[in-house]
C-alpha positions as CSV (number, residue, x, y, z in Angstrom):
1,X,74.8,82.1,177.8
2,X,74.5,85.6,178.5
3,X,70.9,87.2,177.3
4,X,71.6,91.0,178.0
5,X,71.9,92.5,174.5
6,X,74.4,95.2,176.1
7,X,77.0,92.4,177.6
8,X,76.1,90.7,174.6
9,X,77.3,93.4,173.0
10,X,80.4,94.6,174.5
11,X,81.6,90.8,175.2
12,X,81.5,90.1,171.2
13,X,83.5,93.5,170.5
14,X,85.9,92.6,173.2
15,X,86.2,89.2,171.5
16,X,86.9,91.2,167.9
17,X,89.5,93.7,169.8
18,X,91.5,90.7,170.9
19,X,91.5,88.9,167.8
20,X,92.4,91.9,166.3
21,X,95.7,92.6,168.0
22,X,96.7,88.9,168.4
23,X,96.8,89.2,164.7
24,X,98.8,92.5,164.9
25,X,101.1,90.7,167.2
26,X,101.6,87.7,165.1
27,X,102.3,89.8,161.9
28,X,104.4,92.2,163.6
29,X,106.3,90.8,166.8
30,X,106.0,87.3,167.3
31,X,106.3,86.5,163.3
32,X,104.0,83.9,162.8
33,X,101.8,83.4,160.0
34,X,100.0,79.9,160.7
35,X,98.5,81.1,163.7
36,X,97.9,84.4,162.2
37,X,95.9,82.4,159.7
38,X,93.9,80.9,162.2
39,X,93.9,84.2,164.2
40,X,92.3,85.6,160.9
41,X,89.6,83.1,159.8
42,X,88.4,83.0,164.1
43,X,88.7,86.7,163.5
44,X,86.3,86.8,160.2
45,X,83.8,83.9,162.2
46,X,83.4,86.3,165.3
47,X,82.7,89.2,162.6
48,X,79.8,87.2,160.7
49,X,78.6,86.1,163.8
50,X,78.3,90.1,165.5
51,X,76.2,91.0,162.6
52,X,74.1,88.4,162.6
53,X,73.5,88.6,166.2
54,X,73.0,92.7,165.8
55,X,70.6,92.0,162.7
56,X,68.7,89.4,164.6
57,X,66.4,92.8,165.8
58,X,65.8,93.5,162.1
59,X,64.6,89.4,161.4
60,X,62.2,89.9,164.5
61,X,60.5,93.1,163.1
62,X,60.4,91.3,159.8
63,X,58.5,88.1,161.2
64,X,56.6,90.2,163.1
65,X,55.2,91.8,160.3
66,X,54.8,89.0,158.0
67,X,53.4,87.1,161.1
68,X,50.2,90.2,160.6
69,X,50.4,90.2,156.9
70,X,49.3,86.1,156.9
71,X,47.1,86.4,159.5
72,X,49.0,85.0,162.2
73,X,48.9,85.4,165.5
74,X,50.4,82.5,167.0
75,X,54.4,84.2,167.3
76,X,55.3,85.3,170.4
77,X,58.4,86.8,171.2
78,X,60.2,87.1,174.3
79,X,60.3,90.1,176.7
80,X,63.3,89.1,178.9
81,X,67.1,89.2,179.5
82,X,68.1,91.4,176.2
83,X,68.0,95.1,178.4
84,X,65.2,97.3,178.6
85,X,64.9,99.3,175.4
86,X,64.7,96.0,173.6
87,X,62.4,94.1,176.1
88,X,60.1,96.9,175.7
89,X,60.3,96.6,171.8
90,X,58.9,92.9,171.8
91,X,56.5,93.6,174.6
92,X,55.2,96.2,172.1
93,X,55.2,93.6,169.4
94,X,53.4,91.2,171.2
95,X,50.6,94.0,172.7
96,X,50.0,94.7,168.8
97,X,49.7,90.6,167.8
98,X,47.2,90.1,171.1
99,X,45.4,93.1,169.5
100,X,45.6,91.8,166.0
101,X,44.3,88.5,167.3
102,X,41.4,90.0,169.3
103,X,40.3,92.0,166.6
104,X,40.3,88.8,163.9
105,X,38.4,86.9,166.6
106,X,36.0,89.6,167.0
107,X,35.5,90.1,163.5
108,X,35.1,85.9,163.2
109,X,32.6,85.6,165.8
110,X,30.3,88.8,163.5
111,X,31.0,87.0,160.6
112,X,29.8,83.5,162.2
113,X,26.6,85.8,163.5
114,X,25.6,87.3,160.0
115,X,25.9,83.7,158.3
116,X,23.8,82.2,161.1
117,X,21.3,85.1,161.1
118,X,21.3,85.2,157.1
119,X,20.8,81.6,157.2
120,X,17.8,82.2,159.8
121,X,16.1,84.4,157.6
122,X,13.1,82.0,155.2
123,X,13.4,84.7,152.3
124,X,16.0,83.6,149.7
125,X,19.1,85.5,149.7
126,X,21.9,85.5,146.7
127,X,24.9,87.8,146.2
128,X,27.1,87.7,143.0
129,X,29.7,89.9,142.2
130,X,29.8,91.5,138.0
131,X,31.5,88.7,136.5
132,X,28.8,85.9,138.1
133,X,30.6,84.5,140.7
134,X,27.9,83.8,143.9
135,X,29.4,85.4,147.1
136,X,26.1,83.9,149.4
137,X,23.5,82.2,148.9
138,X,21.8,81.2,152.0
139,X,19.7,78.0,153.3
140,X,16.2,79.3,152.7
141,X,17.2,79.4,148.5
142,X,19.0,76.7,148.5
143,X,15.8,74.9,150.0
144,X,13.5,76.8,147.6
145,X,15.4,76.0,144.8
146,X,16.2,72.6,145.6
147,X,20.1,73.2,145.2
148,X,23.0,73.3,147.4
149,X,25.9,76.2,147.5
150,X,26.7,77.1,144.0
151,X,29.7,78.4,142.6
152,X,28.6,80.4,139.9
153,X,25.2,82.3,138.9
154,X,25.3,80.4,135.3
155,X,24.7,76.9,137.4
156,X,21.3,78.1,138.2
157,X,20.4,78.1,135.2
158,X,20.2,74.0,135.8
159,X,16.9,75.1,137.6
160,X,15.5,77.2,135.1
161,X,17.0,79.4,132.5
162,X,14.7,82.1,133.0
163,X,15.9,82.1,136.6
164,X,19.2,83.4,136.0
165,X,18.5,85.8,133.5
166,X,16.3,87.8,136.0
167,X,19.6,88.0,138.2
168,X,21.5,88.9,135.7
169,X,18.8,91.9,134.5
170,X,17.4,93.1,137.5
171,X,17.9,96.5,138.7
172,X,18.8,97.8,142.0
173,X,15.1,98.9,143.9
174,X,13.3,96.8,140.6
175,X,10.5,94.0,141.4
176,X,10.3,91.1,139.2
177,X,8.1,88.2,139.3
178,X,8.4,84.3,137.5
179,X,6.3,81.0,137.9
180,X,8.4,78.3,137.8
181,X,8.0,74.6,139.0
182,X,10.7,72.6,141.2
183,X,10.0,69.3,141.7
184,X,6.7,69.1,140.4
185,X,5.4,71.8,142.9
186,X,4.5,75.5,141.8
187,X,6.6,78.7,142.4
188,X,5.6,82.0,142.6
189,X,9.0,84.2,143.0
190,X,8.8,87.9,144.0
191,X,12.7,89.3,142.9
192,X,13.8,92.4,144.7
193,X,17.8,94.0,144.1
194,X,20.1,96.2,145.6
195,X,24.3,96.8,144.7
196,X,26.9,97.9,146.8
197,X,30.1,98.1,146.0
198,X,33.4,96.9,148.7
199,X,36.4,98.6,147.4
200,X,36.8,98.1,143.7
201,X,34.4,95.4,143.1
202,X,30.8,95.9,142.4
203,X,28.4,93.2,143.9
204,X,24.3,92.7,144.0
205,X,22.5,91.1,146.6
206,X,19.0,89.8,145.5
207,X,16.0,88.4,148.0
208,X,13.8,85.9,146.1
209,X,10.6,85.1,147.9
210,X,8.0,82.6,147.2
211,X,4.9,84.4,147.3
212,X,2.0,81.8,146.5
213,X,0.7,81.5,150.1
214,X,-0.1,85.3,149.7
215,X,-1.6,85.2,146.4
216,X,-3.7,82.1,147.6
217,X,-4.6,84.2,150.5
218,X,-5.7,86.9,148.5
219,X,-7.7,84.7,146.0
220,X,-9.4,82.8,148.8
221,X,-10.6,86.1,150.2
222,X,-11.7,87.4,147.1
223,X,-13.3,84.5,146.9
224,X,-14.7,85.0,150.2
225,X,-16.1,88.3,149.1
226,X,-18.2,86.7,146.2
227,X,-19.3,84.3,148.0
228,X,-21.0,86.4,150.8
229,X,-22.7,88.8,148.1
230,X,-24.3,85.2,146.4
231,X,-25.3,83.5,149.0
232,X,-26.8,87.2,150.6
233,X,-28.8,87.6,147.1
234,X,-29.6,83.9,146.6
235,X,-31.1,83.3,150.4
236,X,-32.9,86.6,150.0
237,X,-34.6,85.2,146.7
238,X,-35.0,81.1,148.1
239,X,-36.0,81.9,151.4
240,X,-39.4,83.5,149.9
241,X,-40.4,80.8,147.4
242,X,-39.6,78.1,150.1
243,X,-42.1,79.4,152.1
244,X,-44.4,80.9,149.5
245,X,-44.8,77.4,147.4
246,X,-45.0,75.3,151.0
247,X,-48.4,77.7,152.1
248,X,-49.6,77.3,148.3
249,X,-49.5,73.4,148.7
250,X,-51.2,73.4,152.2
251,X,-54.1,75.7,150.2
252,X,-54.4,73.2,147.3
253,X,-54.3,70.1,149.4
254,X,-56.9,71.4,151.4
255,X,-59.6,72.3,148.4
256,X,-61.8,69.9,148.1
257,X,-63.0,70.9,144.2
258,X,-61.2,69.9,140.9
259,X,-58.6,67.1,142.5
260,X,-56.8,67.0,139.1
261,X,-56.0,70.6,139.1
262,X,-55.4,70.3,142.7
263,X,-53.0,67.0,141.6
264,X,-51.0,68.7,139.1
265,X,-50.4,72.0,140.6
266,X,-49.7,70.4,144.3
267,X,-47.0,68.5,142.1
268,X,-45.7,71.1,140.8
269,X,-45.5,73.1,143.8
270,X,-43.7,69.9,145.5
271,X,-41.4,69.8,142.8
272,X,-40.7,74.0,143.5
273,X,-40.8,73.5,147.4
274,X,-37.8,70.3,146.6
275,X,-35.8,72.4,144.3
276,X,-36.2,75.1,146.3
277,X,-34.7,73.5,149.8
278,X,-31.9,71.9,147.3
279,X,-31.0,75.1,146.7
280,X,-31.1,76.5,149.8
281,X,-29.0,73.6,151.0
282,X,-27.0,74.4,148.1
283,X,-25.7,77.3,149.1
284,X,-25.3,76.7,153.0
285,X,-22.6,74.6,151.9
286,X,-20.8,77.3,150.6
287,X,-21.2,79.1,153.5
288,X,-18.5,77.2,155.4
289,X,-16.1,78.8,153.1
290,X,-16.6,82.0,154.5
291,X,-17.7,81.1,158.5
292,X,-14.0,78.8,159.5
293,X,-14.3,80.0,163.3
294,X,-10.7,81.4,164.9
295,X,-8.7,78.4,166.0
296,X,-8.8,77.4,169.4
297,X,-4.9,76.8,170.1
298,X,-4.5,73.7,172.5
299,X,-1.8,70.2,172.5
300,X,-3.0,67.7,169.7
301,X,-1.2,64.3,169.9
302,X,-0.8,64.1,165.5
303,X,-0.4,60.2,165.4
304,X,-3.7,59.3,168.1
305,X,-5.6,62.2,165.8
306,X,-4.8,60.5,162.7
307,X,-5.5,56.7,164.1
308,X,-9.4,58.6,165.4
309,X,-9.9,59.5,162.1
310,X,-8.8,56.4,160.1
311,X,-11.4,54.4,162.3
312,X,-13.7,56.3,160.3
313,X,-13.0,55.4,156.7
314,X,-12.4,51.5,158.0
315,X,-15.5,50.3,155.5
316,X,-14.0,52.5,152.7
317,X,-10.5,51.7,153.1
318,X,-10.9,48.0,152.7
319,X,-9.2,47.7,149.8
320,X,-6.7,50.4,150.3
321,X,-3.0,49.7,152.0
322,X,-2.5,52.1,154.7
323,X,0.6,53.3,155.8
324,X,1.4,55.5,158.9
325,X,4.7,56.9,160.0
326,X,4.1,58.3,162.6
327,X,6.4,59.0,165.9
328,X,3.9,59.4,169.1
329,X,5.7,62.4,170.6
330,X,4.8,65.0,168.0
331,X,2.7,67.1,169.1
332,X,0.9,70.0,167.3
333,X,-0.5,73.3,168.8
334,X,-3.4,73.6,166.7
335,X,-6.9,73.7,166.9
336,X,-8.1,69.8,167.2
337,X,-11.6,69.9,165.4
338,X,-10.2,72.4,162.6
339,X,-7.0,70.1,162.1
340,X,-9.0,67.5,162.1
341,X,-11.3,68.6,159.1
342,X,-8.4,68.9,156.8
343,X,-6.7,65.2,157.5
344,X,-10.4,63.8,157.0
345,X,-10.4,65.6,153.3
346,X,-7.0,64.8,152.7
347,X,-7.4,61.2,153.4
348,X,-10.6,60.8,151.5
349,X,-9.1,62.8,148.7
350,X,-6.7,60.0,148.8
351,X,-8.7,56.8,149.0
352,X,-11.0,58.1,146.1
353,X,-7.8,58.4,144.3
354,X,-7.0,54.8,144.6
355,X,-10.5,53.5,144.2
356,X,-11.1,50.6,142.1
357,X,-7.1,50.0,142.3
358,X,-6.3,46.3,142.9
359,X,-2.3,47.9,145.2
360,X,-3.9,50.9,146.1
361,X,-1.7,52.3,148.8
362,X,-2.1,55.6,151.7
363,X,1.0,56.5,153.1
364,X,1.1,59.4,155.6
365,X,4.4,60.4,156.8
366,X,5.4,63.3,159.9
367,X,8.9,64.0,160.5
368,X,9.9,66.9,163.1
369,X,13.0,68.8,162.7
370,X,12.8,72.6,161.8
371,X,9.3,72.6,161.6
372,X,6.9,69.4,161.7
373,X,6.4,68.1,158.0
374,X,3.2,65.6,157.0
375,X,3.2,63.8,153.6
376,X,-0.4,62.0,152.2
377,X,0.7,60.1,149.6
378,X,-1.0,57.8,147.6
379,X,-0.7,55.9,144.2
380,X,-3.8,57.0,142.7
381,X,-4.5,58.4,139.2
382,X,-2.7,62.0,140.0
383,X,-3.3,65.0,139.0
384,X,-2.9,66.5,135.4
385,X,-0.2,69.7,135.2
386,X,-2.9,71.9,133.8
387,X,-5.0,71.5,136.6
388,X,-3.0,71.3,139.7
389,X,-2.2,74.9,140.4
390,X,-6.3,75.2,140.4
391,X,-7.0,72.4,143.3
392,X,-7.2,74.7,145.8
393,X,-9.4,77.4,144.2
394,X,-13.1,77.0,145.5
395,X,-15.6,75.3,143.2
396,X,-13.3,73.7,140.8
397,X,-12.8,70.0,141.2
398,X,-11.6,67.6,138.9
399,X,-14.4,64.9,140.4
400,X,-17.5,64.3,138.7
401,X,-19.6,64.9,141.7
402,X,-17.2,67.2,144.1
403,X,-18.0,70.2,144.8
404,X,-15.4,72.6,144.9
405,X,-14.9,73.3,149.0
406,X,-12.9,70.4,150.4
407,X,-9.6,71.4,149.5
408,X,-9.9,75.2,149.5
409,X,-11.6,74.7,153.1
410,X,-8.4,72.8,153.5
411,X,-6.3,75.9,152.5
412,X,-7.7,78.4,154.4
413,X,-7.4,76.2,157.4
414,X,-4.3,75.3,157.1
415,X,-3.5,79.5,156.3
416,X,-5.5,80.2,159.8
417,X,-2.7,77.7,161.2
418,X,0.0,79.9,159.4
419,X,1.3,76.6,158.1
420,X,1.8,75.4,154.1
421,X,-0.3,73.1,152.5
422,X,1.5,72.1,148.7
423,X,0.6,69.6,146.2
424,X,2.8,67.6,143.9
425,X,1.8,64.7,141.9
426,X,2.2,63.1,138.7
427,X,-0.4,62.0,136.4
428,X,-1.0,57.6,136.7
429,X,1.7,57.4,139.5
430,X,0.5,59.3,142.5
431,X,-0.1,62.3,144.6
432,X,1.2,64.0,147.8
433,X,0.0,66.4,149.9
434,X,2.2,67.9,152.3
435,X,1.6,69.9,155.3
436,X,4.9,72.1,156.7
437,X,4.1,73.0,160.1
């Protein structure tokens, strides 16, 4: 019962003493070798059990250091009732393991911070190690690229081949660029790699980024560009003969002499003045391209915006099923007439995509979590592969009578928002639009 390692101590070699000389006694005075038997083996017990006890320091050290080898902070040991020296010892162990355990914590709670901040960035991040094996791959790649955590860089190659052998190649401070399509919509992926090494091993850490909002940026604006210098030259040249060929008509009309001459050359300045004014409406359409006003930021309630507009396509939607999924507290901070302009095009885009369609279906989705997401779907005629990465350029349509500025007024809307508009679709089964907000 006694705890003081000292008394401990001196009580157990007391105990051995005593044995000791009862077992002289009963060998030499009192002859008697039964109890010196028993004297002996009690004598050999109290032996085994002094070392233990005196070796019991060395098992604490031992567990103490195995206890930091595995991590484990949990074992304590106790500081009173075995003397000073030794209470001192253990306090000193257990300083050490509360240290130990701040430090793991500390470093836990970075860790935790770096995951949560990598996983924060929106640029894809991957790091692999020489033989393949992926150390990170955060949320914004594995979103890109349509895949969850992967084990190994060789799985990736599910995705597209070409995709992993630009990780494997890539050189630290090298840019590389692929075009790929996920799920039917269009990648542009900017590579850029750095290595570092941790210890022995030799690892590289890659950002992937989707670039294709920037290079549609930069298209639309050079776009822009040549649109301003034709419609400058063109309303410089129509503006003229408009009003050169509408006084020449006023002068014929008015002669009273040779009315056939008069007829045929007042027709054929009509005709000019006609053409003329088409093409001077011609290219104020094109102007819108290049005059979107700066958005007005205020509330818009997205599902009463969307009901507004659908009133208006009610005579042209007859025959169309129209879907809306909707919930009535999202709210957008956007500008309402510009937002507006884009879910009218979108919409039409969509019902002249079902037209003639005995099912022909709209469906337009918004979900809010991360960021608000809207989905116009419909089950129209879709869009061919060659031809969809194109949609959004001005002047190309793939309508007979479009012209060319719907969707790409759409875009640079959407850009002035700094919100994605993507396309998928497949060819005789549908199209979506989607809007990530």
């Amino acid at each position: 019962m006694i705890k003081n390692f000292r008394v401990s101590i001196l009580i157990r070699l007391l105990i051995i003493c005593s044995m000791i000389a009862m077992l002289v006694y009963f060998l030499m005075v009192d002859i008697h070798y039964l109890r010196s038997v028993y004297v002996f083996i009690f004598l050999i017990i109290a032996m085994i059990e002094f070392v233990w006890y005196v070796d019991k320091t060395n098992r604490d050290f031992t567990a103490f250091l195995l206890a930091l080898l595995q991590d484990d902070f949990t074992t304590k040991f106790s500081e009173k009732g075995k003397g000073k020296s030794f209470s001192g010892l253990y306090s000193a162990f257990n300083k050490i393991t509360n240290k130990f355990e701040q430090i793991s914590a500390a470093k836990e709670v970075q860790q935790l911070y770096l995951e949560a901040l990598v996983d924060h960035v929106r640029v894809g991040i991957i790091s692999f190690d020489e033989k393949g094996k992926i150390q990170l791959m955060n949320r914004a790649l594995q979103k890109m690229l349509n895949r969850p955590q992967m084990a190994f860089l060789s799985n990736l190659s599910t995705v597209d081949k070409r995709l992993t052998d630009i990780l494997y190649d890539i050189k630290p401070r090298e840019n590389r660029l692929l075009k790929i399509s996920i799920k039917n919509e269009l990648l542009h992926l900017s590579f850029h790699a750095s290595e570092f090494k941790l210890g022995n091993d030799l690892f590289k850490l890659v950002s992937i980024q989707n670039i294709k909002n920037e290079l549609d940026s930069n298209e639309l604006e050079a776009w822009q560009k040549l649109i301003r210098v034709l419609t400058h030259e063109i309303m410089n040249s129509v503006t003229p003969i408009t009003s050169l060929s509408g006084t020449l008509k006023q002068i014929v009309e008015n002669e009273p002499d040779n009315k056939d001459t008069i007829k045929k050359v007042s027709q054929g300045l009509e005709a000019i003045e006609l053409r003329s004014q088409g093409l001077q409406n011609f290219t104020d359409s094109y102007r819108k391209l290049t005059k979107i006003p700066k958005p007005n930021f205020t509330e818009v309630n997205l599902r009463k915006s969307i009901e507004r507009i659908l009133i208006l396509f009610q005579e042209q939607a007859n025959k169309v099923q129209i879907e809306v999924e909707i919930d009535k507290d999202i709210i957008l901070i956007a500008d309402k007439d510009l937002m507006e302009q884009v879910f009218i095009n979108l919409i039409k885009n969509s019902i002249e995509a079902v037209e003639g369609m005995d099912k022909g279906a709209l469906s337009i989705k918004a979900t809010k979590g991360e960021q608000i997401t809207m989905e116009f779907t419909d089950n129209g005629i879709g869009i061919s592969e060659d031809k969809i990465d194109k949609i959004f350029i001005p002047f190309f349509t793939t309508k007979a009578n479009g012209s060319g500025i719907g969707l790409a007024l759409c875009k640079q809307i959407i850009n002035l928002h700094n919100a994605t508009l993507s396309v998928t679709s497949e060819v005789e089964k549908g199209t979506t639009f989607t809007i990530a907000y």
